[in-house]
VEXDREN-2710 file (C-alpha; in Angstrom, 1 decimal):
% VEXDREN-2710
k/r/px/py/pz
1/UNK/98.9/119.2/96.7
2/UNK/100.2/121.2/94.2
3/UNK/97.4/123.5/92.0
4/UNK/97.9/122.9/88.5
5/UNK/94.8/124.7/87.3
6/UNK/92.3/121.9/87.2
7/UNK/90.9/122.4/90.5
8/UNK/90.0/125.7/89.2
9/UNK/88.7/124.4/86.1
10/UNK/86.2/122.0/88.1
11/UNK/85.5/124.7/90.1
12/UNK/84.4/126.9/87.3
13/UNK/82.6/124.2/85.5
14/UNK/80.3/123.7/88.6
15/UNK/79.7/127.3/89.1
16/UNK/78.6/126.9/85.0
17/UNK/76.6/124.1/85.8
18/UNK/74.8/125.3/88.4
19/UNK/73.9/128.7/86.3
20/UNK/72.6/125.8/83.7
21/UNK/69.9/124.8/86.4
22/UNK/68.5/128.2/87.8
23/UNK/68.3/129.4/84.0
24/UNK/66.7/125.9/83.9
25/UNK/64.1/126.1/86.7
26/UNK/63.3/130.2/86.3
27/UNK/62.2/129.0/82.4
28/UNK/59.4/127.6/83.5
29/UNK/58.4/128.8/86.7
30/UNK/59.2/125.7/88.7
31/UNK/62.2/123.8/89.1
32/UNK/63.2/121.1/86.1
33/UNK/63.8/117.4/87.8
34/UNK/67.2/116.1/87.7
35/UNK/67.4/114.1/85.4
36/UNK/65.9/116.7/82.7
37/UNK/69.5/118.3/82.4
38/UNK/71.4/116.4/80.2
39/UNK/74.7/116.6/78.7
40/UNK/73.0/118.3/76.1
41/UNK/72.5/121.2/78.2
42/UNK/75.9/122.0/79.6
43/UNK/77.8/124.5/78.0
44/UNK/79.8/123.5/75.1
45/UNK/83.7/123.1/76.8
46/UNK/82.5/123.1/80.6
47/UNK/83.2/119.8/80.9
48/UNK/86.8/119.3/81.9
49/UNK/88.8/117.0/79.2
50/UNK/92.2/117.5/80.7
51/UNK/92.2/114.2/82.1
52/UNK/92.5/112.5/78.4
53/UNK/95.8/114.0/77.9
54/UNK/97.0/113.0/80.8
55/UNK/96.1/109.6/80.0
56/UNK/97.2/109.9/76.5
57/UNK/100.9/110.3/77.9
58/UNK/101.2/107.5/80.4
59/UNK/102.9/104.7/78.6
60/UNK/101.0/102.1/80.5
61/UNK/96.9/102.9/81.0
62/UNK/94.3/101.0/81.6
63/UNK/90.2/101.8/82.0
64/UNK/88.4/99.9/85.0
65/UNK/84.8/100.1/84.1
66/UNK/82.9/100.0/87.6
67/UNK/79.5/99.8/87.8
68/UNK/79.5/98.7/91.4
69/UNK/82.1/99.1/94.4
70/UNK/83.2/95.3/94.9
71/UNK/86.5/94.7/92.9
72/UNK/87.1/98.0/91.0
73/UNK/90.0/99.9/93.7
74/UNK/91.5/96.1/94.5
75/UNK/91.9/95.3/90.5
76/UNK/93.2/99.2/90.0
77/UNK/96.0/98.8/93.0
78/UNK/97.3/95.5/91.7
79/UNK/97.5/96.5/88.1
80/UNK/99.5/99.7/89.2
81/UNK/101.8/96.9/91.7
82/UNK/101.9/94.7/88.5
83/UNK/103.5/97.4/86.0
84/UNK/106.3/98.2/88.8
85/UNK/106.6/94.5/89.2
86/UNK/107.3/94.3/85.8
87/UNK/109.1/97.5/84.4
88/UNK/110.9/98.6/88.1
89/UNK/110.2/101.0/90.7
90/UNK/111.3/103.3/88.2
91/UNK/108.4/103.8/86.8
92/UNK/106.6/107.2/87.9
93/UNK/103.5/108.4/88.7
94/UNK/103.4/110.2/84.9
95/UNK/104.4/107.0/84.0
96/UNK/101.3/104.5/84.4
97/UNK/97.6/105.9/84.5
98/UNK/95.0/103.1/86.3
99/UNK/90.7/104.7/84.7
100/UNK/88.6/104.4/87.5
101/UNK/85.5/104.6/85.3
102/UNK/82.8/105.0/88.2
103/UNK/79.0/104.3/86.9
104/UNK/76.0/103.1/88.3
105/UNK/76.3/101.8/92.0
106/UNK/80.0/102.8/92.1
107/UNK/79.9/106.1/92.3
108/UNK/79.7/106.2/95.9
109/UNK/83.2/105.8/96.1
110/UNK/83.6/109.0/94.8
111/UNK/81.6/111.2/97.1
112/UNK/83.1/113.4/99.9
113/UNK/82.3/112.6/103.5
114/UNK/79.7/115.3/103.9
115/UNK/77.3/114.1/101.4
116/UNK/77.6/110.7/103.7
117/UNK/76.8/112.6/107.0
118/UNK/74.2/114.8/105.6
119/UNK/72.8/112.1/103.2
120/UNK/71.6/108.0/104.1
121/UNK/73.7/107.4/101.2
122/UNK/75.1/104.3/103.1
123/UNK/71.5/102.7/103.2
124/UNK/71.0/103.4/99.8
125/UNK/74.1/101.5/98.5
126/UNK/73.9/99.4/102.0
127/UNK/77.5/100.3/102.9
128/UNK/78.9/100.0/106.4
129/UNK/81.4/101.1/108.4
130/UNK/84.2/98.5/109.3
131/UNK/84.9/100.3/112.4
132/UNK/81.2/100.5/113.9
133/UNK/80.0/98.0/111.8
134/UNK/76.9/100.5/111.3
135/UNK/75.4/102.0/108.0
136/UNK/78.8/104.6/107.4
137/UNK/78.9/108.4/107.7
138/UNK/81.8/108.8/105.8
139/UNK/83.3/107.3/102.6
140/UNK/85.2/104.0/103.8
141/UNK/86.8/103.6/100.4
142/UNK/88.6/107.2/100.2
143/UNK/91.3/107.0/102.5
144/UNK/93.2/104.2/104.7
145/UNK/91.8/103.6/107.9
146/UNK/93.8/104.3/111.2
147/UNK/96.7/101.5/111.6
148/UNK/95.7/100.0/107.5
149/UNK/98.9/98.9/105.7
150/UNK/99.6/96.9/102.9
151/UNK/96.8/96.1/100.3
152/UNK/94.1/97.3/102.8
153/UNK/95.7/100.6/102.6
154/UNK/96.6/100.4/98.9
155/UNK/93.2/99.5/97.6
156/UNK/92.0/103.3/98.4
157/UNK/91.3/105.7/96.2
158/UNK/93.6/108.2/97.8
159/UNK/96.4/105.9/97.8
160/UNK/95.4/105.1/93.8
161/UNK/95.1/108.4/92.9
162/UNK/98.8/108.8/94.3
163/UNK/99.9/106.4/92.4
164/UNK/98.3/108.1/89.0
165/UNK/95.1/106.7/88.8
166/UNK/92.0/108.6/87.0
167/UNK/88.3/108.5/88.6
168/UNK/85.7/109.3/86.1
169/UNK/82.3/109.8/87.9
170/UNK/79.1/109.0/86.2
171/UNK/76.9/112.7/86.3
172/UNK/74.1/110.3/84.9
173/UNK/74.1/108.0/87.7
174/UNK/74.4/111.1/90.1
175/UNK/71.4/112.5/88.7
176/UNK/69.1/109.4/89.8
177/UNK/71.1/109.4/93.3
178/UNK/70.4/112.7/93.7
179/UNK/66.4/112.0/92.8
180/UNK/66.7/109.7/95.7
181/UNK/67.9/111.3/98.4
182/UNK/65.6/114.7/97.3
183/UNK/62.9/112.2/98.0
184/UNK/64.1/111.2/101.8
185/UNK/65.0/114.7/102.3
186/UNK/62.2/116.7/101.2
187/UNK/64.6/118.3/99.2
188/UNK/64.6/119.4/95.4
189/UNK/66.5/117.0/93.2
190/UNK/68.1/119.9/91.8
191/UNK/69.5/121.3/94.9
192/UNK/70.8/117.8/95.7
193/UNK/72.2/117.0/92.8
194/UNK/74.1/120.6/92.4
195/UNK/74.9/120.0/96.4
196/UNK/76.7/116.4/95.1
197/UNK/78.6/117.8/91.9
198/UNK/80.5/119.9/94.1
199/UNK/81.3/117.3/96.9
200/UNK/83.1/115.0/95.3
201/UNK/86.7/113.9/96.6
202/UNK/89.3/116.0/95.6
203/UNK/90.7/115.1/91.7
204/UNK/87.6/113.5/90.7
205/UNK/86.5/114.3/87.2
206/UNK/82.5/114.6/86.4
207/UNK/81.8/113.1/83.0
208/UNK/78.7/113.0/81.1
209/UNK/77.9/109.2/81.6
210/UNK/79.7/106.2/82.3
211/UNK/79.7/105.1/78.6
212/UNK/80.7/107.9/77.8
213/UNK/83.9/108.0/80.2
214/UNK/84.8/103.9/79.2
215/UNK/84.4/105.0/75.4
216/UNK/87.1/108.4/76.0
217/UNK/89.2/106.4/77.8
218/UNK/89.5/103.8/75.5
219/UNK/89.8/106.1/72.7
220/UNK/92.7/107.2/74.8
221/UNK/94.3/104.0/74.5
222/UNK/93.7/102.7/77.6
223/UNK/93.0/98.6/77.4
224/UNK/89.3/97.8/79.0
225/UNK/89.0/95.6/82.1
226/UNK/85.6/95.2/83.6
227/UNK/85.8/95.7/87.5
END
């Protein structure tokens, strides 16, 4: 994959974020819960924006808002099959940008396989694996499974991504995840929540709140299709 500086800007805006939280916790003696940092509370510019330029310069772009798993990468893969269908195979990956806007219950999707084999994240959004057909240790949706093809294989994000989609991910949402698990794990929220910031799948983009990440995409001008 070829580094053009936002993996190092993620990188330095969790390394910001996670300064935000031990200035949080040594302010008062005992660690903050999650959900007490806010947007409000990251450093003005650490969240990473270069995403909406991106979409700005696709000439076809479109924001899925998903507040749950079900339809959102099988509605992203045909839209992107749709404006080749339409326009040719011409059409690049610079070309066409699908918004994965992950919130709520969705955001699963976007979490790296060792927050699913250190975490029961699978009973918590009662996923399970199609090969074992038990609650999943790894993230089902990320990349085809051994032997997929066709749509199977398509309606991943790796294969979207690919094929110029954006995935937003919800740090609201990740917040009361993160409050969860802390609780099963005897864990601090804080730690948790730090711990799934920086394991999310490669290219995905932390935004304040789903709202949020719908509104900026929109404002983008990217048309609004509920998934």
């Amino acid at each position: 994959m070829v580094d053009d500086g936002r993996g190092q800007s993620r990188r330095e805006f969790l390394g910001r974020l996670g300064e935000v939280g031990a200035a949080s916790a040594l302010a008062g003696g005992a660690a903050a819960p999650a959900l007490a940092q806010s947007p409000a509370q990251v450093p003005a510019g650490a969240w990473d924006l270069t995403w909406v330029e991106r979409v700005r310069r696709a000439a076809h772009r479109a924001v899925f808002d998903a507040p749950t798993r079900d339809l959102v990468l099988m509605l992203a893969a045909r839209y992107l099959d749709n404006v080749r269908t339409v326009y040719g195979a011409g059409v690049g990956a610079g070309d066409v940008c699908a918004v994965l806007n992950l919130r709520t219950r969705a955001i699963s999707l976007a979490l790296g396989d060792a927050a699913w084999q250190k975490y029961p994240v699978a009973e918590d959004y009662k996923v399970n694996d199609p090969l074992t057909s038990a609650p999943a240790r790894r993230n089902v949706d990320w990349r085809p499974a051994a032997g997929a093809s066709g749509p199977e294989a398509d309606a991943t994000l790796e294969r979207v991504q690919q094929r110029g989609a954006v995935v937003l991910v919800c740090d609201f949402a990740l917040g009361h995840l993160a409050t969860r698990l802390a609780k099963q794990a005897g864990s601090s929220a804080d730690a948790v929540h730090a711990e799934l910031r920086a394991g999310l799948i490669p290219g995905a983009v932390l935004v304040p709140s789903g709202i949020w990440g719908a509104a900026q995409a929109q404002n983008a001008g990217c048309a609004f299709i509920p998934a």
